[in-house]
ROPA-758200 format. One record per residue: residue number from 1; x, y, z of N, C-alpha, C, CB in turn. Coordinates in Angstrom, 1 decimal. Glycine has a CB too. Layout:
BEGIN
<num = NUM n.px = X n.py = Y n.pz = Z ca.px = X ca.py = Y ca.pz = Z c.px = X c.py = Y c.pz = Z cb.px = X cb.py = Y cb.pz = Z>
...
***
This chain:
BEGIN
<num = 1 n.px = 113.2 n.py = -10.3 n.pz = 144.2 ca.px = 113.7 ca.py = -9.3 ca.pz = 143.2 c.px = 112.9 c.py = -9.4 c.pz = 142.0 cb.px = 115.2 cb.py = -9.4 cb.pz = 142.9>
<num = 2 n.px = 112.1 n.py = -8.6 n.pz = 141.6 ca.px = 111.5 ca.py = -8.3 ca.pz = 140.6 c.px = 112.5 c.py = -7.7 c.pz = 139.2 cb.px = 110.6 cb.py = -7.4 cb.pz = 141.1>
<num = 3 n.px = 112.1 n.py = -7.9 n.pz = 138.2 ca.px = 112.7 ca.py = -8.0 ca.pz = 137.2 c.px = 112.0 c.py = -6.7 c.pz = 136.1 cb.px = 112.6 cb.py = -9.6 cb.pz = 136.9>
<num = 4 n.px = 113.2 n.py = -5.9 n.pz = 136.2 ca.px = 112.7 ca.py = -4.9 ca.pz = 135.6 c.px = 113.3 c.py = -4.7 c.pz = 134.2 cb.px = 112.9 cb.py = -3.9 cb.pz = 136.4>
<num = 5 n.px = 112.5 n.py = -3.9 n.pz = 133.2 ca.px = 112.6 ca.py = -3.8 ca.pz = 131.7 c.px = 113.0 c.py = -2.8 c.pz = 131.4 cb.px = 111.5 cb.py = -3.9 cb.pz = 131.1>
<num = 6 n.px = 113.9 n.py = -2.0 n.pz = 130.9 ca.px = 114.4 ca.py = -0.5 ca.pz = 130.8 c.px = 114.2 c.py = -0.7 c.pz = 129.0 cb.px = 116.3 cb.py = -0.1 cb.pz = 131.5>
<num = 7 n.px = 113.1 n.py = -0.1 n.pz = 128.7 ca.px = 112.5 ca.py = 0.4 ca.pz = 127.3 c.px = 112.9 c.py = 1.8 c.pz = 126.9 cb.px = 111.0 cb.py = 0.3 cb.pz = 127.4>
<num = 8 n.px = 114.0 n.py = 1.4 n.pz = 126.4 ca.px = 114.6 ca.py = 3.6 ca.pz = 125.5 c.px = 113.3 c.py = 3.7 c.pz = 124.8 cb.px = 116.6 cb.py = 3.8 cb.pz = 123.8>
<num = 9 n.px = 113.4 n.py = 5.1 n.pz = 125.0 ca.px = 112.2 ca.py = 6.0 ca.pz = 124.5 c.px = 113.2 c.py = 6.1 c.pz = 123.4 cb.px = 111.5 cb.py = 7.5 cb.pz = 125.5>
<num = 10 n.px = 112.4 n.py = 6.3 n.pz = 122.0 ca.px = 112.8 ca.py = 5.8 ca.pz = 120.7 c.px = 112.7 c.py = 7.8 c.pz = 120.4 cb.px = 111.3 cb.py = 4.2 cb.pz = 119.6>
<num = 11 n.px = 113.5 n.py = 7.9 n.pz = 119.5 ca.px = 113.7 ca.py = 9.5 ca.pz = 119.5 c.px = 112.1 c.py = 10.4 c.pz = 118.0 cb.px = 116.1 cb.py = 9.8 cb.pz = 118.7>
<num = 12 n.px = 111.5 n.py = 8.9 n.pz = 117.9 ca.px = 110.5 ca.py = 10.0 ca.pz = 117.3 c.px = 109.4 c.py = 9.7 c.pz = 117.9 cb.px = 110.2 cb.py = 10.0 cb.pz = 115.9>
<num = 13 n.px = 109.4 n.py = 9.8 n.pz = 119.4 ca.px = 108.2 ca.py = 10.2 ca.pz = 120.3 c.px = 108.4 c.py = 10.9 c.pz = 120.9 cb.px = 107.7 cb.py = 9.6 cb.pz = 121.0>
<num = 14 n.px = 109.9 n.py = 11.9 n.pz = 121.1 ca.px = 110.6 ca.py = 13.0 ca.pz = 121.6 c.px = 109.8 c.py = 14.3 c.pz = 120.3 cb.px = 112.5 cb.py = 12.7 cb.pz = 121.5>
<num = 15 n.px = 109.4 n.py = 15.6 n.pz = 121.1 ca.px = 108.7 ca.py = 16.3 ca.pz = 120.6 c.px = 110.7 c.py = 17.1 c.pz = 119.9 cb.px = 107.3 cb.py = 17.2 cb.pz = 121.8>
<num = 16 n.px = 110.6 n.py = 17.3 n.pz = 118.7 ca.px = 111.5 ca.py = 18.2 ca.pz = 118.6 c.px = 111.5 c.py = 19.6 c.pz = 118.6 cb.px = 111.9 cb.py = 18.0 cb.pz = 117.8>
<num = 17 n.px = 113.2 n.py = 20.0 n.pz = 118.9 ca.px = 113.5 ca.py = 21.7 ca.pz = 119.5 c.px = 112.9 c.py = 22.2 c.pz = 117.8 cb.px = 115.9 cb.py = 22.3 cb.pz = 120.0>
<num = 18 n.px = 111.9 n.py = 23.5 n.pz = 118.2 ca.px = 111.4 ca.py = 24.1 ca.pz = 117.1 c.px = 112.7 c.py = 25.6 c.pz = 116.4 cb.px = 109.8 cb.py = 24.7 cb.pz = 117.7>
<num = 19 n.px = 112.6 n.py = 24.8 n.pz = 114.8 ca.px = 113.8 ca.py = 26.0 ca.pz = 114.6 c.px = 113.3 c.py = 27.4 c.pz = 114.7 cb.px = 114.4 cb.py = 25.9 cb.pz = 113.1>
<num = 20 n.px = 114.1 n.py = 28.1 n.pz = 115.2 ca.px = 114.0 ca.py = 29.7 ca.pz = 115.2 c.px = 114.0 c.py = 30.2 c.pz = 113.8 cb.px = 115.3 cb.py = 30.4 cb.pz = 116.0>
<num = 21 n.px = 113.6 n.py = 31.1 n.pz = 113.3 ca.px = 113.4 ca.py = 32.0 ca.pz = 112.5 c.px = 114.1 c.py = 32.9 c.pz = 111.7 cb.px = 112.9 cb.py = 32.5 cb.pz = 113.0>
<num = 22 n.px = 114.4 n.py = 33.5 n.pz = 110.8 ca.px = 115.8 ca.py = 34.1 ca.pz = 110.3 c.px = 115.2 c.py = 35.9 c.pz = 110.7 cb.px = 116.2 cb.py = 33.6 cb.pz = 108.2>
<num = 23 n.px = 115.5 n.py = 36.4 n.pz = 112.0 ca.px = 115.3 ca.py = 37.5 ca.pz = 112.3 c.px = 115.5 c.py = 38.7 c.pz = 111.6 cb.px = 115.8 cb.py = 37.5 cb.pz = 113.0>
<num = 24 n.px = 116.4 n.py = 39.1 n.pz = 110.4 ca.px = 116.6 ca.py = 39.9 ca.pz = 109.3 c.px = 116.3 c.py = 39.5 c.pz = 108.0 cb.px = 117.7 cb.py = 40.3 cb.pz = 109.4>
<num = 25 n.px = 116.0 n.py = 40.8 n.pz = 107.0 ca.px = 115.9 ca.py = 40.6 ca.pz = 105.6 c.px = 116.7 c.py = 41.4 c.pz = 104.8 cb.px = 114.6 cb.py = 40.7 cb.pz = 105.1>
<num = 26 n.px = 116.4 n.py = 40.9 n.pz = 103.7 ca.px = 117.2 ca.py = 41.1 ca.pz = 102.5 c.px = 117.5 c.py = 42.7 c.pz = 102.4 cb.px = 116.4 cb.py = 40.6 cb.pz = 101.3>
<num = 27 n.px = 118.2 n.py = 43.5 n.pz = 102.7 ca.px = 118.3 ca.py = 44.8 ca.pz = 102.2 c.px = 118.6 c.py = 46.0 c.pz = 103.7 cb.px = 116.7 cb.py = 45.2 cb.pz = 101.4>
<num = 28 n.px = 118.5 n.py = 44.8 n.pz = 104.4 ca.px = 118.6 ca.py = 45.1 ca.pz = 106.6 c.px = 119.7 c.py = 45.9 c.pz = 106.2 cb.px = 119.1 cb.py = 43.6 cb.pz = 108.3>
<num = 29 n.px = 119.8 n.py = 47.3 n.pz = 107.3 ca.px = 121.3 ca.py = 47.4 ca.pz = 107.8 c.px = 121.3 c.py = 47.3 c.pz = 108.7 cb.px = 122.2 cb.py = 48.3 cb.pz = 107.7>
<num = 30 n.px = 122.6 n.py = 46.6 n.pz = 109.0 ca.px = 122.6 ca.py = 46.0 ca.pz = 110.0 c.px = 124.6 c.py = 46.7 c.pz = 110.5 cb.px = 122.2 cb.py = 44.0 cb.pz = 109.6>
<num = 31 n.px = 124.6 n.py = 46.2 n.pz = 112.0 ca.px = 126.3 ca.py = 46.7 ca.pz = 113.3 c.px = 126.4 c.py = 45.1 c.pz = 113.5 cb.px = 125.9 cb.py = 48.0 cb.pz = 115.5>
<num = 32 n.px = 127.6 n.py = 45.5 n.pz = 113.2 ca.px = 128.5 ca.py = 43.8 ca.pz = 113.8 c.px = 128.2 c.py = 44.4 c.pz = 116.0 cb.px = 131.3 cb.py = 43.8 cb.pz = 112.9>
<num = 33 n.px = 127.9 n.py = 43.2 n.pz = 116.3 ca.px = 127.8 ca.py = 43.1 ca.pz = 117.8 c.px = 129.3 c.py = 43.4 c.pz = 118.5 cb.px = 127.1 cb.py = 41.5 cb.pz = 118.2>
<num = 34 n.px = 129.5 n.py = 44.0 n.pz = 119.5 ca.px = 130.6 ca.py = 44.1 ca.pz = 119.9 c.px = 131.5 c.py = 45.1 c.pz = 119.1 cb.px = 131.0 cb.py = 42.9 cb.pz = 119.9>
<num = 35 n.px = 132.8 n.py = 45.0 n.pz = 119.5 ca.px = 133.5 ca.py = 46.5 ca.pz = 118.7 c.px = 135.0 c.py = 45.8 c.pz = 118.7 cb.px = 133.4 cb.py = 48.3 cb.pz = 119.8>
<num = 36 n.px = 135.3 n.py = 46.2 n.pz = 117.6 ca.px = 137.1 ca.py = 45.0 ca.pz = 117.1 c.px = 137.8 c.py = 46.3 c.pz = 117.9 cb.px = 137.9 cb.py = 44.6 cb.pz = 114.6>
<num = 37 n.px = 138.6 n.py = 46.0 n.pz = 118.4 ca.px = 139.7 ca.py = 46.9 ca.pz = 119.0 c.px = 141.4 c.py = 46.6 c.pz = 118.5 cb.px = 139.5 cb.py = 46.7 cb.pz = 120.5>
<num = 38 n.px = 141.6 n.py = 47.6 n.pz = 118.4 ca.px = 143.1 ca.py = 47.5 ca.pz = 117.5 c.px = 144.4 c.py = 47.4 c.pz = 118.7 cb.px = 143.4 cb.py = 49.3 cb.pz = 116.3>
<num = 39 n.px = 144.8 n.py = 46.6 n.pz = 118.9 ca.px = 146.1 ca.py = 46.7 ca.pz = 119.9 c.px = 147.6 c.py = 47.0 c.pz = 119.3 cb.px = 146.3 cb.py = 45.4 cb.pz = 120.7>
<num = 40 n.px = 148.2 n.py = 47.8 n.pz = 119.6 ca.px = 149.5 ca.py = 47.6 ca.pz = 119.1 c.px = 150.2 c.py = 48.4 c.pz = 120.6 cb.px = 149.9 cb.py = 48.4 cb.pz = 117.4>
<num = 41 n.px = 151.9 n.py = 48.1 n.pz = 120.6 ca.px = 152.6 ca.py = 48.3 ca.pz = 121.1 c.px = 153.7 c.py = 50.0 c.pz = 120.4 cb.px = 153.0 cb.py = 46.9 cb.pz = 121.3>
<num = 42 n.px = 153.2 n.py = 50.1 n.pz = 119.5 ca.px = 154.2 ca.py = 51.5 ca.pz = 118.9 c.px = 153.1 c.py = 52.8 c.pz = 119.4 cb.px = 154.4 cb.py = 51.4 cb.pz = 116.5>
<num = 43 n.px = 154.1 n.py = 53.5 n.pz = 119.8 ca.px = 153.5 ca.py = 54.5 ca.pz = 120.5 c.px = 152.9 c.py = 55.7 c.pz = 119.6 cb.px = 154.6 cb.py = 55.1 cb.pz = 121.3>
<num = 44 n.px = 153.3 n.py = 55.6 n.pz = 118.6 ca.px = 153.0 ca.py = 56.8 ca.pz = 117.2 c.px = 151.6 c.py = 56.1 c.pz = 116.8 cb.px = 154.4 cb.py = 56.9 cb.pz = 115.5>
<num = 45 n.px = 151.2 n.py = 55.2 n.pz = 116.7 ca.px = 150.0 ca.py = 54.6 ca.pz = 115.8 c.px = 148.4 c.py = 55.0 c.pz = 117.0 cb.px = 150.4 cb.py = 52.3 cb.pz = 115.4>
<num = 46 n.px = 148.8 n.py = 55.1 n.pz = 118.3 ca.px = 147.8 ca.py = 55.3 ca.pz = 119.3 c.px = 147.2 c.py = 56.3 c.pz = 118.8 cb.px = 148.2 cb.py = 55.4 cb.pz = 120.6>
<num = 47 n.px = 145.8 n.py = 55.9 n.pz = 118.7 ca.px = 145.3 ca.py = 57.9 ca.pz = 118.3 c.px = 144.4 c.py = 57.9 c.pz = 117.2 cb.px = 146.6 cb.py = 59.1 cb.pz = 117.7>
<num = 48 n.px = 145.7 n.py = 57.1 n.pz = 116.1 ca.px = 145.3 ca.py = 57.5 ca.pz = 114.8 c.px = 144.8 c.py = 56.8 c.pz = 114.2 cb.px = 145.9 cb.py = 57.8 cb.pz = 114.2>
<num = 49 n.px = 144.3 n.py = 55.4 n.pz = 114.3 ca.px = 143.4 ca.py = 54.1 ca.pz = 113.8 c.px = 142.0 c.py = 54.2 c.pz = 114.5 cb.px = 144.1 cb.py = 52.4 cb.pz = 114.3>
<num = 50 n.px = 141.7 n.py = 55.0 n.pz = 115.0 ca.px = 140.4 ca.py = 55.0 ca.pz = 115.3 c.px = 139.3 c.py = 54.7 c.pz = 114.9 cb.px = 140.1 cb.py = 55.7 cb.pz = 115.6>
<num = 51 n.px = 139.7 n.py = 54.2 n.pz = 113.2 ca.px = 137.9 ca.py = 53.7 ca.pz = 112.7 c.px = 138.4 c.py = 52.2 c.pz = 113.2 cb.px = 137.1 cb.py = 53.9 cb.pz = 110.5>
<num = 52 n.px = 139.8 n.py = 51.8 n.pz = 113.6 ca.px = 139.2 ca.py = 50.6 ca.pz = 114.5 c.px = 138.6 c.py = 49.8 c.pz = 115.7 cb.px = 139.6 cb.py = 50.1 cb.pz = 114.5>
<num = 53 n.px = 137.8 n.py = 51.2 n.pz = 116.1 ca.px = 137.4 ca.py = 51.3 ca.pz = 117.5 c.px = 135.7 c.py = 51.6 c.pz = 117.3 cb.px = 138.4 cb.py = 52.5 cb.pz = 118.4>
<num = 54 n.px = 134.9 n.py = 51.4 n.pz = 116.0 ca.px = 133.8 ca.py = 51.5 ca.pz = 115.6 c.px = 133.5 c.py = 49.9 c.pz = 115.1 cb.px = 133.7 cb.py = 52.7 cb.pz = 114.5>
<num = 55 n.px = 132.1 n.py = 49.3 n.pz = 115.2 ca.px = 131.7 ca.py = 48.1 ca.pz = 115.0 c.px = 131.7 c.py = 48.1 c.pz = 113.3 cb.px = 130.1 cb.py = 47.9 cb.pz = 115.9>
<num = 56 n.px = 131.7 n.py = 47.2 n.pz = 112.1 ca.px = 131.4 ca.py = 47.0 ca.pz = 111.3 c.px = 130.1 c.py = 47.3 c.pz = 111.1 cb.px = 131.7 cb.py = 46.1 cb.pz = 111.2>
<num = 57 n.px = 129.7 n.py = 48.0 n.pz = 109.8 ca.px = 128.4 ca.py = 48.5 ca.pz = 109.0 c.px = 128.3 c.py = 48.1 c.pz = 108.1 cb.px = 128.1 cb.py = 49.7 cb.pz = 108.6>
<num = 58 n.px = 126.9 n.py = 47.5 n.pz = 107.5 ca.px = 127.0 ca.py = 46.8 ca.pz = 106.1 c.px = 125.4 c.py = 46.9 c.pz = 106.0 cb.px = 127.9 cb.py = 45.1 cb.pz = 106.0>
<num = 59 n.px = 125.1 n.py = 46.2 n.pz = 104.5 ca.px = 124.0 ca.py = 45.9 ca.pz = 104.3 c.px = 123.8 c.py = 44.0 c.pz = 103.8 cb.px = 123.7 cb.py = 46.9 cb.pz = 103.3>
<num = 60 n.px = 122.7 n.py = 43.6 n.pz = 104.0 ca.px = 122.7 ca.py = 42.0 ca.pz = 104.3 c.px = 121.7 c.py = 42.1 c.pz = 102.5 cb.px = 121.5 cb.py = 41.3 cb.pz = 106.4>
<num = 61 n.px = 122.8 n.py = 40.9 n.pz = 102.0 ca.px = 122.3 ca.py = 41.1 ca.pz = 100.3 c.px = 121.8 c.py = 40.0 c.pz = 99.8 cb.px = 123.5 cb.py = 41.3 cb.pz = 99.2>
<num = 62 n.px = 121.7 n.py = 38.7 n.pz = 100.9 ca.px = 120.8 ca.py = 37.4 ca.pz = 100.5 c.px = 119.8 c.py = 37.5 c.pz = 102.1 cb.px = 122.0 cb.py = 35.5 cb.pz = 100.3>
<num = 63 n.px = 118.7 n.py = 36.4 n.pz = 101.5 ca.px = 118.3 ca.py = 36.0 ca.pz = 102.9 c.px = 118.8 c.py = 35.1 c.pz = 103.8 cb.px = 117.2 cb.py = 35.7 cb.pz = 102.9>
<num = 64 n.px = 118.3 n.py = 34.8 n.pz = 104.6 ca.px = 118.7 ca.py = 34.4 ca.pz = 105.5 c.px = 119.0 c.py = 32.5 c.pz = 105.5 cb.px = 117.8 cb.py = 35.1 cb.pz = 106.3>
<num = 65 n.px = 119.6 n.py = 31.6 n.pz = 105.4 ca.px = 120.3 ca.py = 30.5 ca.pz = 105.0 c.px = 120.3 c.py = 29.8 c.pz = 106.1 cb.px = 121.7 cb.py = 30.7 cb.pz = 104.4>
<num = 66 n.px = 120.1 n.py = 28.2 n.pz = 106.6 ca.px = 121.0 ca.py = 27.4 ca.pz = 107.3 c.px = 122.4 c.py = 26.9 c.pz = 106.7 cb.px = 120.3 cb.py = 26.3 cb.pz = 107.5>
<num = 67 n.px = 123.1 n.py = 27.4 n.pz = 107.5 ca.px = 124.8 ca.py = 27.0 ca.pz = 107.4 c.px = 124.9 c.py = 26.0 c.pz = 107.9 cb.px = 126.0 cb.py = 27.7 cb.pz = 108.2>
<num = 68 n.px = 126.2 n.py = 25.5 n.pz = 107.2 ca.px = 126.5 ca.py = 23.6 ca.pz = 108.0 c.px = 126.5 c.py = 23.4 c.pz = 109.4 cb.px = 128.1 cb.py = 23.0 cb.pz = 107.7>
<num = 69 n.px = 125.9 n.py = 22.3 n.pz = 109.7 ca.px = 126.0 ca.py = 22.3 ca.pz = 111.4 c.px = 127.5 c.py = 21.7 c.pz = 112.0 cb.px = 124.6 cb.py = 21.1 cb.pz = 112.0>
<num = 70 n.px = 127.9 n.py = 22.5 n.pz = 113.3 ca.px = 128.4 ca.py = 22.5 ca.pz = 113.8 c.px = 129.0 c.py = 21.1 c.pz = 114.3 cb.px = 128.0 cb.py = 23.2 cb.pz = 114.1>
<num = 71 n.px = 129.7 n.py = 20.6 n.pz = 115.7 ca.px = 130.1 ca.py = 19.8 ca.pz = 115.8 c.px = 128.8 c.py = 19.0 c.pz = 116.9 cb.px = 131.5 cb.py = 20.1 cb.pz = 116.0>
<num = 72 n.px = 127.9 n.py = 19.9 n.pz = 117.0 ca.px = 127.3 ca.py = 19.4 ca.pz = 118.3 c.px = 125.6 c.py = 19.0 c.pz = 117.3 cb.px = 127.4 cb.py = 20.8 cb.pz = 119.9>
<num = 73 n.px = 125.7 n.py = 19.5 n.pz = 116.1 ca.px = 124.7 ca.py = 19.1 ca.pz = 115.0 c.px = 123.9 c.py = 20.2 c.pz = 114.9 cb.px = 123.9 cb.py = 17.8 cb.pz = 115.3>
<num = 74 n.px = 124.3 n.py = 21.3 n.pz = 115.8 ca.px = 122.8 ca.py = 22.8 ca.pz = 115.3 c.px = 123.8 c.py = 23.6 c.pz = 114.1 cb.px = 122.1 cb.py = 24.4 cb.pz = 117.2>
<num = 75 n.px = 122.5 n.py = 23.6 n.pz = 113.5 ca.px = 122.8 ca.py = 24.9 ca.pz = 112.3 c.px = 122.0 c.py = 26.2 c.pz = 112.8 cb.px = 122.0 cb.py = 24.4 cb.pz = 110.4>
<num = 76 n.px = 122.5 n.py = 26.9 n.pz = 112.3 ca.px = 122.5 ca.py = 28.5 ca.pz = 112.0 c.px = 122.3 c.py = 29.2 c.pz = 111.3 cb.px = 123.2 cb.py = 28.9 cb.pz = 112.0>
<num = 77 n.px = 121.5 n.py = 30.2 n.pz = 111.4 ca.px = 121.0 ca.py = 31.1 ca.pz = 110.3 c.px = 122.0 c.py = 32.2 c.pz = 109.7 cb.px = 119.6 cb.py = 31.9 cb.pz = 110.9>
<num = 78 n.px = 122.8 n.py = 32.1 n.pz = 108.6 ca.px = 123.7 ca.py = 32.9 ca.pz = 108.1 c.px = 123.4 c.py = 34.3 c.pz = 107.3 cb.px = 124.4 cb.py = 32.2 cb.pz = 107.5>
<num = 79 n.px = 123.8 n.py = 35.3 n.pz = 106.6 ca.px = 123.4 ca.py = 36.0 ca.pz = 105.9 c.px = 124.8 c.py = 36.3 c.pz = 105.1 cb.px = 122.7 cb.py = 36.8 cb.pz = 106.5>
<num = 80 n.px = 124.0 n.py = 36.9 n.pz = 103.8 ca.px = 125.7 ca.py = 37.5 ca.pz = 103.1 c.px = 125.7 c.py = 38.7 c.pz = 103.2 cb.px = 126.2 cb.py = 37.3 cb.pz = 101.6>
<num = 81 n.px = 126.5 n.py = 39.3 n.pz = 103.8 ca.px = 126.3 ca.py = 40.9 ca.pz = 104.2 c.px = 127.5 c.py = 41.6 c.pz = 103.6 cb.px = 126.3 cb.py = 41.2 cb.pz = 106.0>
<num = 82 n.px = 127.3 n.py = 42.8 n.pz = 103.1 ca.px = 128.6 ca.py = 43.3 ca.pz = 102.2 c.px = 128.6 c.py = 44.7 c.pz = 103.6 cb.px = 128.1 cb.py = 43.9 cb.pz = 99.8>
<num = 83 n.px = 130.1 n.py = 45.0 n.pz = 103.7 ca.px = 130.3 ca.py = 45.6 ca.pz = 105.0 c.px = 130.8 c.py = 46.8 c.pz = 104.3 cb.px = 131.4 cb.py = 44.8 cb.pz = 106.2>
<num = 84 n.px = 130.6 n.py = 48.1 n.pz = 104.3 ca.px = 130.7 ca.py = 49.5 ca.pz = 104.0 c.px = 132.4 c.py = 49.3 c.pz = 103.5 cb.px = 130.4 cb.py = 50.6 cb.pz = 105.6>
<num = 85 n.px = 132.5 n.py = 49.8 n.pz = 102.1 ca.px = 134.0 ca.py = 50.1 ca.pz = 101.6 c.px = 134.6 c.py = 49.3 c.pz = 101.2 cb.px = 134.9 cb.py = 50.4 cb.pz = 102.4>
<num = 86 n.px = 133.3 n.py = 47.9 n.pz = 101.2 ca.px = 134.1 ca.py = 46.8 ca.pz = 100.8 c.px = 133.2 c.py = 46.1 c.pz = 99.6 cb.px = 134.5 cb.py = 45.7 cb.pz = 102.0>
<num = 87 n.px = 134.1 n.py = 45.4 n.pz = 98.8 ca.px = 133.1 ca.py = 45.1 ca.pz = 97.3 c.px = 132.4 c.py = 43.9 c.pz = 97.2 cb.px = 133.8 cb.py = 45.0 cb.pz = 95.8>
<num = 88 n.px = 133.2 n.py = 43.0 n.pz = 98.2 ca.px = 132.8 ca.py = 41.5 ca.pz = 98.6 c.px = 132.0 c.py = 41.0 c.pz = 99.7 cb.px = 133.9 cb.py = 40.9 cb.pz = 98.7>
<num = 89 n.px = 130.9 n.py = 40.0 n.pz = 99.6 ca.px = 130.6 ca.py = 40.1 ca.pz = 100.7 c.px = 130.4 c.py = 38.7 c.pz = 101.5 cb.px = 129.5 cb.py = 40.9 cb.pz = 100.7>
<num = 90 n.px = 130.8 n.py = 38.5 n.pz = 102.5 ca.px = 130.8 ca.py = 38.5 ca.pz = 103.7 c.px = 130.0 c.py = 37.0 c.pz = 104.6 cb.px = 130.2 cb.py = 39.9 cb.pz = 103.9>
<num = 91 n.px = 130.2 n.py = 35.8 n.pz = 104.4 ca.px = 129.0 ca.py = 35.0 ca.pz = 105.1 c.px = 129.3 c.py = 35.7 c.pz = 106.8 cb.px = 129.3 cb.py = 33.0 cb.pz = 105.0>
<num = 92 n.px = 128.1 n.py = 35.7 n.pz = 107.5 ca.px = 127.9 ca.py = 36.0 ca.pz = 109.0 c.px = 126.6 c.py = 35.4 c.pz = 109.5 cb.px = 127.7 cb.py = 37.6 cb.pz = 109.2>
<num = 93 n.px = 126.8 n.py = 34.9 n.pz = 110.6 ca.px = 125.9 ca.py = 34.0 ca.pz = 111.8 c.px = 124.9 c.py = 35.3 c.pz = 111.9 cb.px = 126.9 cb.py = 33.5 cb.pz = 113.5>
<num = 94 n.px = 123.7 n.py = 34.8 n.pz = 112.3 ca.px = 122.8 ca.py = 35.5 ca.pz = 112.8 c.px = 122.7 c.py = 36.5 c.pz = 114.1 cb.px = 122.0 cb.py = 34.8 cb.pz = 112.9>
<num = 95 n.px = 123.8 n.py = 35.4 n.pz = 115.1 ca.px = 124.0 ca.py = 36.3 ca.pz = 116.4 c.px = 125.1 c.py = 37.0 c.pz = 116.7 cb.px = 123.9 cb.py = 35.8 cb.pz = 117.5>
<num = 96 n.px = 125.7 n.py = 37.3 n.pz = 115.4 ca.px = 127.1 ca.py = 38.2 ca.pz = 115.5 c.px = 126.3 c.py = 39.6 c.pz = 114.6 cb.px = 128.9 cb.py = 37.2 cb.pz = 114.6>
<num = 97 n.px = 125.2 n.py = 39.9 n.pz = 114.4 ca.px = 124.9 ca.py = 41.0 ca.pz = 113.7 c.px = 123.5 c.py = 41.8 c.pz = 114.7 cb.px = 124.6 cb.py = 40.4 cb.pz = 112.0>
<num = 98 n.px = 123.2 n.py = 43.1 n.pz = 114.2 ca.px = 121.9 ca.py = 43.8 ca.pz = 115.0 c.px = 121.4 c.py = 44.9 c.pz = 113.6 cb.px = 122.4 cb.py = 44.9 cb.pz = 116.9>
<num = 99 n.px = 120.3 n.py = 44.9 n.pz = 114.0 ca.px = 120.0 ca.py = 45.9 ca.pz = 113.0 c.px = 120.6 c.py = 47.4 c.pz = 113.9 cb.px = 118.1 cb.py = 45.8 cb.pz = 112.6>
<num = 100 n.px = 120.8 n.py = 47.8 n.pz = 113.0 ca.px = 121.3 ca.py = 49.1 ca.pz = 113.0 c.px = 120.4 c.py = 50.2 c.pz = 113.8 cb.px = 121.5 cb.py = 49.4 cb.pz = 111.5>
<num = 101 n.px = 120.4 n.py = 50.9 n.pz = 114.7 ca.px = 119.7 ca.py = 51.7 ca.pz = 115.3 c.px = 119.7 c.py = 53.1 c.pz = 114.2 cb.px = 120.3 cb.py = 51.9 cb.pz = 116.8>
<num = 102 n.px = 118.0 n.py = 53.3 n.pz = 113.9 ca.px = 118.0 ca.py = 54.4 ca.pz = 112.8 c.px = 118.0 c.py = 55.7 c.pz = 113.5 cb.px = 116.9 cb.py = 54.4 cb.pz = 111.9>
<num = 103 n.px = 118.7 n.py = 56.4 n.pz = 113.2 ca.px = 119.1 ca.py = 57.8 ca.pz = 113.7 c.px = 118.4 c.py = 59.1 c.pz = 112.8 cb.px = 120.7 cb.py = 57.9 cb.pz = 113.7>
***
């Protein structure tokens, strides 16, 4: 039986994951991804909430930031985005937003 050596590869000869890029700028408009949908059970309200059946619209008022990392250690590119009608704005993740399709 030969006698073998198990040598851990030391983690700075591991090439590291390259950070991605902050895909939007300062002044973007930008659609929240996906669409909030309003549920209720009262029969009168069906119908008539229908801007909550449209995605969020805003404009993005800083650039683009690493936010605190998560539990698994990746950070994220955030933005502060002020959302239409509203005065305050807004931290948001990079992949919960799209630029806005110009019409």
């Amino acid at each position: 039986m030969t006698n073998m050596i198990f040598i851990p590869v030391s983690s700075s000869n591991q090439m590291p994951t390259p950070q991605k890029a902050p895909k939007y700028k300062k002044g973007d408009r930008v659609t929240q991804r996906g669409v909030i949908r309003l549920t209720t059970t009262r029969k009168q309200m069906r119908g008539i909430n229908t801007k909550y059946n449209d995605p969020k619209r805003g404009i993005i008022k800083s650039d683009g930031y690493l936010d605190k990392p998560d539990k698994g250690g990746k950070r994220h590119y955030a933005y502060d985005v002020q959302w239409d009608g509203r005065t305050h704005t807004d931290r948001i993740r990079q992949n919960v937003i799209m630029l806005e399709d110009s019409e």
